[in-house]
C-alpha positions in Angstrom: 203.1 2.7 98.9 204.2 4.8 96.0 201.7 2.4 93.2 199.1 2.8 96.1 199.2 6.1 96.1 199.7 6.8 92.1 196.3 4.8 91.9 194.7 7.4 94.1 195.7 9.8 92.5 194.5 8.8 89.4 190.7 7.8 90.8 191.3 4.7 91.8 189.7 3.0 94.7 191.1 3.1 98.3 189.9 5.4 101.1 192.6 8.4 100.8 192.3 8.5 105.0 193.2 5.0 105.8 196.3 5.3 102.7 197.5 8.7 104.8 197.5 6.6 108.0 199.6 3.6 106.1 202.0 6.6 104.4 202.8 7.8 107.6 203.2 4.7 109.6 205.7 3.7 106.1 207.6 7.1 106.7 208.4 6.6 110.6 209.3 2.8 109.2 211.6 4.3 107.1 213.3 7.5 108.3 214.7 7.4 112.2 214.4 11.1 112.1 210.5 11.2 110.9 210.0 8.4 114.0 211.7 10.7 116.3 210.0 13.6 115.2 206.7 12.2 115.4 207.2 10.6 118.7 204.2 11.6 121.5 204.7 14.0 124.0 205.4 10.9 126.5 207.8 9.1 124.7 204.8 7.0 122.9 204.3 5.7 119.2 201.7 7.4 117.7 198.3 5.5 116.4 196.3 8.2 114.4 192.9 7.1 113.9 192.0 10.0 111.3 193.5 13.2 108.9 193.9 15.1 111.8 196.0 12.9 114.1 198.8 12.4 112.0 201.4 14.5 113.4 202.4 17.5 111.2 205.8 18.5 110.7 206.5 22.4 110.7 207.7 23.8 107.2 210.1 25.1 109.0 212.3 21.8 109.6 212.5 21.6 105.9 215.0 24.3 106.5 217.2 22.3 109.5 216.8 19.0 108.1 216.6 16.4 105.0 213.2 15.0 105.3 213.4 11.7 103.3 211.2 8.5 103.5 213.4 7.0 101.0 217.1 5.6 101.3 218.3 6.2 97.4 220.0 9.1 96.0 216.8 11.7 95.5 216.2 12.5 92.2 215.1 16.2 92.2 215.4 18.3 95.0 213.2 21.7 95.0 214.0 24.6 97.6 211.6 27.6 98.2 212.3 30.6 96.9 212.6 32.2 100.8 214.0 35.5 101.3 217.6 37.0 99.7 220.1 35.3 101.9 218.1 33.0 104.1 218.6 29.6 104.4 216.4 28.1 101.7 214.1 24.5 102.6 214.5 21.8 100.8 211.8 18.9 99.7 213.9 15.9 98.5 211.9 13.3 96.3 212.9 9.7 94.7 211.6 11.3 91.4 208.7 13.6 90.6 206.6 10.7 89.0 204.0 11.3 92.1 204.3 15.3 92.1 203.8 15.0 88.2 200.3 12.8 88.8 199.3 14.8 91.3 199.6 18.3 90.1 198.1 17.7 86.6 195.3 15.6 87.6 194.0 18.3 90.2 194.4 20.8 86.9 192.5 18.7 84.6 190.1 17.5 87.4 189.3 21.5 88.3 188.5 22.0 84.5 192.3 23.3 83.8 192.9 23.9 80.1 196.4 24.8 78.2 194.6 25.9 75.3 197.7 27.2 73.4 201.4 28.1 74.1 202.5 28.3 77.7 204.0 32.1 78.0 206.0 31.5 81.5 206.7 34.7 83.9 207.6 31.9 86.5 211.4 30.3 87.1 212.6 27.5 84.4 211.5 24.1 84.6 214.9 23.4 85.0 215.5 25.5 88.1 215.5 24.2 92.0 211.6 25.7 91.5 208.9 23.2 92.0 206.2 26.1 90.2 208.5 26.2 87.3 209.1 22.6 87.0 204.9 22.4 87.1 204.7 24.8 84.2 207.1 22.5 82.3 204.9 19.7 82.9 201.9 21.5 82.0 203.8 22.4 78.9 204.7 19.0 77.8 201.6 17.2 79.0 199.2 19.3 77.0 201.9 19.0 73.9 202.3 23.2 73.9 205.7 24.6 73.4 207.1 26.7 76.8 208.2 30.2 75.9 210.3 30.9 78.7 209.6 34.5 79.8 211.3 34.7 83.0 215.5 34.6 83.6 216.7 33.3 87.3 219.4 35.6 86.4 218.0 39.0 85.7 214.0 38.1 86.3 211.2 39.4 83.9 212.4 39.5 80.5 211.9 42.7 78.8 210.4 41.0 75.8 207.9 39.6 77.8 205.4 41.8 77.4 205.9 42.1 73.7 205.9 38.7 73.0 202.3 38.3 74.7 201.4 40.9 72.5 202.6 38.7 69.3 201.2 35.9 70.7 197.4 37.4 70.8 195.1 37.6 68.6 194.9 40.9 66.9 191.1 42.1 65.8 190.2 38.7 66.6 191.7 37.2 63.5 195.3 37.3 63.2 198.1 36.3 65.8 198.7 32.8 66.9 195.5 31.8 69.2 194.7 31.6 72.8 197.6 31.2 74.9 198.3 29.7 78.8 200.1 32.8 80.6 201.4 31.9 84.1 202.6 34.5 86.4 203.3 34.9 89.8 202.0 38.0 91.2 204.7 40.0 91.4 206.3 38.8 88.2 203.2 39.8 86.4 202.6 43.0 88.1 206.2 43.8 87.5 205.8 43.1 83.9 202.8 45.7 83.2 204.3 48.1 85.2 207.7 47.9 82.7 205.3 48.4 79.6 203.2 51.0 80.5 201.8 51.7 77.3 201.4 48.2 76.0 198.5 46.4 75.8 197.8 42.8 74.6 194.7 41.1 73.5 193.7 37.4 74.9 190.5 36.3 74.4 188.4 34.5 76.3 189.8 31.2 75.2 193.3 32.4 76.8 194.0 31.2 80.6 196.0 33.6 83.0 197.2 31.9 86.2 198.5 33.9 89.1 200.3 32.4 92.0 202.1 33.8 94.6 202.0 36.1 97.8 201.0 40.0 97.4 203.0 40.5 100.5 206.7 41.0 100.2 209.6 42.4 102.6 209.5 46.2 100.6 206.0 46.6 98.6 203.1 45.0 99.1 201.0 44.7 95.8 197.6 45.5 96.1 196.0 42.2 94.7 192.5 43.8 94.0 194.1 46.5 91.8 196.4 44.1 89.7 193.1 41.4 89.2 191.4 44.2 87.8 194.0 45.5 85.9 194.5 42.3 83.6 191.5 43.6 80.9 193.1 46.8 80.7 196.0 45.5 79.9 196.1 41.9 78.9 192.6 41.6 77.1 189.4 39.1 78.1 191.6 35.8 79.5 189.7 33.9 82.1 191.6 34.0 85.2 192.5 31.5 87.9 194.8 31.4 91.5 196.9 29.1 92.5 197.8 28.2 95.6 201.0 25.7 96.9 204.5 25.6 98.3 207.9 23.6 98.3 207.2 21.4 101.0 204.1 20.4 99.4 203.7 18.0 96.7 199.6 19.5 95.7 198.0 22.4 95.0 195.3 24.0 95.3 193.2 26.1 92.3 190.3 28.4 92.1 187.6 28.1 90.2 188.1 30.5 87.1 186.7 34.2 86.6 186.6 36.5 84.3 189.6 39.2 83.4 188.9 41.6 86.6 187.0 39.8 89.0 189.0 38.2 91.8 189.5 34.4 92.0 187.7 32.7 95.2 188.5 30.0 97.3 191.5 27.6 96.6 189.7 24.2 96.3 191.9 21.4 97.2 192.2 17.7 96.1 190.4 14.7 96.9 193.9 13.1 98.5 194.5 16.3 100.3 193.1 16.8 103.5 193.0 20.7 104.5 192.1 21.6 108.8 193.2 24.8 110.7 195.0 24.8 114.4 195.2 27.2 116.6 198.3 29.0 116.1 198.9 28.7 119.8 197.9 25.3 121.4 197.9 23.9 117.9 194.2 22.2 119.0 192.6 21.9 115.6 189.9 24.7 115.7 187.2 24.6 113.0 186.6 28.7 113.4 190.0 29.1 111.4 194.0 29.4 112.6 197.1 27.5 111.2 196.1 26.0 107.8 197.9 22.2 108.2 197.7 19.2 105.1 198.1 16.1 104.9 199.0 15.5 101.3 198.9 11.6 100.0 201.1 13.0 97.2 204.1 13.9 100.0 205.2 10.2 99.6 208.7 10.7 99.6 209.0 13.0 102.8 206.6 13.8 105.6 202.4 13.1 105.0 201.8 16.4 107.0 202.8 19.8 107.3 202.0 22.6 109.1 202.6 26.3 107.6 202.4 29.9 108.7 199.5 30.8 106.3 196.6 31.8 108.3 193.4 30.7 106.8 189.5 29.0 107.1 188.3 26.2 105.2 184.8 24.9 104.1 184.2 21.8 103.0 182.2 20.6 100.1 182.0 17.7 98.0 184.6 18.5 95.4 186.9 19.5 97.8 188.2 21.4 100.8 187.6 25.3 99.9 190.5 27.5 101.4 190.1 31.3 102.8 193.5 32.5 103.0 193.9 35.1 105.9 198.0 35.9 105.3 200.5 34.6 107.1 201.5 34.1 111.3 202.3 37.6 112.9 206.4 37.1 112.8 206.5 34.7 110.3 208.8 34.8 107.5 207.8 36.0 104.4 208.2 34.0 101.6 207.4 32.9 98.6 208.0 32.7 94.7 207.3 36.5 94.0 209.4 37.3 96.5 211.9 36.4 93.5 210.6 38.9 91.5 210.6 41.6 94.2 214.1 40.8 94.3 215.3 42.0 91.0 212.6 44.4 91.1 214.3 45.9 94.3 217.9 45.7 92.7 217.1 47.5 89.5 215.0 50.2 91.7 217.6 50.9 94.7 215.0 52.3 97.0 212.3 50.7 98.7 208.8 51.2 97.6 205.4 50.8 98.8 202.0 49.9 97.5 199.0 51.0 98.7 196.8 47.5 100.2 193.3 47.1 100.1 193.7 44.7 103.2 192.6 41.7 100.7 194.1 38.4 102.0 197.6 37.4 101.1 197.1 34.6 98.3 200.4 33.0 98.5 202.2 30.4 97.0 206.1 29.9 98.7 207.8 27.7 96.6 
């Protein structure tokens, strides 16, 4: 299944709908647990027919229990960033040959560049984080050096901001070039608000990603302010969201804009399939509810998830386009920037609140 689904992944032919259906037939085959788990309401084995009869597996259970279609030692195990304390989930994969494949050929295929140096304000590559492992990737597949700009010990380096600053060009001459600066939200709002009187200058050839939730447990960024705040302070980059989580192996990317307009839709990959439920008969319901996917590139644990994000999706020919709509009343909050309002939070001692413009959450909870 894994060369079946690498070829996929890579363009080649196959109907991606059919391979889901034979992934997840292969994962009750292999795991007791995912059999079990997938079992119909009477006791019956499943036969989906289509995306959106495979049964999905709440993120949730990542948290209770080692999803594994695979009976070797896993290779790389990423856990999501959750909330200080909580029991963090864990994905478990043979290796991250697939994860690799899938999230640089979504990049390239959305018209990703790394036009220069990769300026990091997310965790190490070499951290349980699956965003920071990505980076790394995108570092080394695009052959530009990773400046590490964020510490799992002590979070946003105070250099970061001044090394940015070196980085960009200066009167459009001097300084080293266009650069790849990815941030989670609160990472990169907790950045400019440490340098207050700094300002950097990427061009247009620069790339600033931003992933992540604006909602956390004690502030609540407001996501329209911080978009528009990035040519103030960082220059003319073009800008583009990301959007995925631990428990899934793809992601989903905007199309870019320009340094103060917000990104869109996330726009998913071909081998992703993208519906919404309803949160509470879990029916699927085309009007919007529980955003589910069933992600080809999940080959080493469960096809399908369910989350807590709330959303709508259209679809086009390039891919599902995702409204995010933030998260399940009583879910958890969670998240990579949630990291970042962590060490925020220590160094501050008080909790502090944002104003919101009541923009939807764009989240990413790895």
């Amino acid at each position: 299944m894994r060369d079946q689904v690498l070829a996929a992944l890579r363009g080649g032919g196959g109907d991606p709908e059919a391979l889901a259906i034979q992934l997840f037939h292969a994962q009750r085959r292999a795991s007791p647990l995912i059999a079990a788990m997938t079992l119909q309401a009477d006791g019956g084995e499943p036969d989906p027919q289509g995306w959106e009869e495979i049964p999905a597996i709440p993120v949730g259970l990542f948290k209770e229990l080692e999803l594994m279609s695979f009976h070797a030692a896993p290779g790389r195990r990423f856990l999501t960033s959750g909330t200080t304390g909580a029991v963090r989930g864990v994905h478990a994969m043979l290796d991250t040959l697939i994860y690799d494949a899938a999230s640089w050929a979504h990049f390239c295929a959305r018209g990703g560049v790394v036009p220069g140096p990769v300026l990091s304000l997310c965790p190490p590559p070499t951290s349980d984080s699956s965003l920071g492992h990505m980076i790394g990737h995108f570092a080394a597949s695009s052959g530009q050096p990773l400046v590490q700009l964020f510490d799992s010990d002590s979070g946003v380096s105070g250099q970061a901001m001044p090394m940015i600053c070196v980085m960009a060009p200066i009167d459009g001459s001097a300084g080293h070039g266009p650069c790849f600066l990815a941030s989670t939200a609160f990472s990169l709002d907790a950045m400019l608000d440490g340098t207050p009187d700094l300002r950097a200058n990427l061009g247009p050839d620069s790339v600033v990603m931003v992933t992540g939730g604006f909602k956390g447990r004690r502030v609540r960024l407001d996501s329209e302010a911080l978009y528009r705040s990035i040519p103030v302070r960082l220059g003319s980059p073009a800008v583009v969201g990301e959007y995925g989580m631990t428990e899934l192996s793809s992601q989903l990317w905007t199309d870019p804009v320009a340094a103060g307009a917000i990104p869109g839709a996330f726009i998913a990959p071909p081998w992703l399939h993208v519906y919404t439920v309803n949160p509470a008969s879990g029916a699927p319901d085309a009007a919007g509810g529980l955003l589910r996917f069933v992600d080809l590139a999940n080959t080493d644990s469960v096809v399908a998830i369910e989350t807590m994000d709330l959303g709508r999706v259209e679809y086009a020919a390039d891919g599902a386009r995702v409204w995010l709509e933030g998260r399940l009343a009583g879910a958890e909050l969670r998240g990579c920037s949630l990291r970042a309002e962590d060490f925020r939070a220590a160094g501050a001692h008080q909790d502090s609140v944002k104003p919101s413009t009541g923009i939807a959450d764009r989240s990413r909870g790895s």
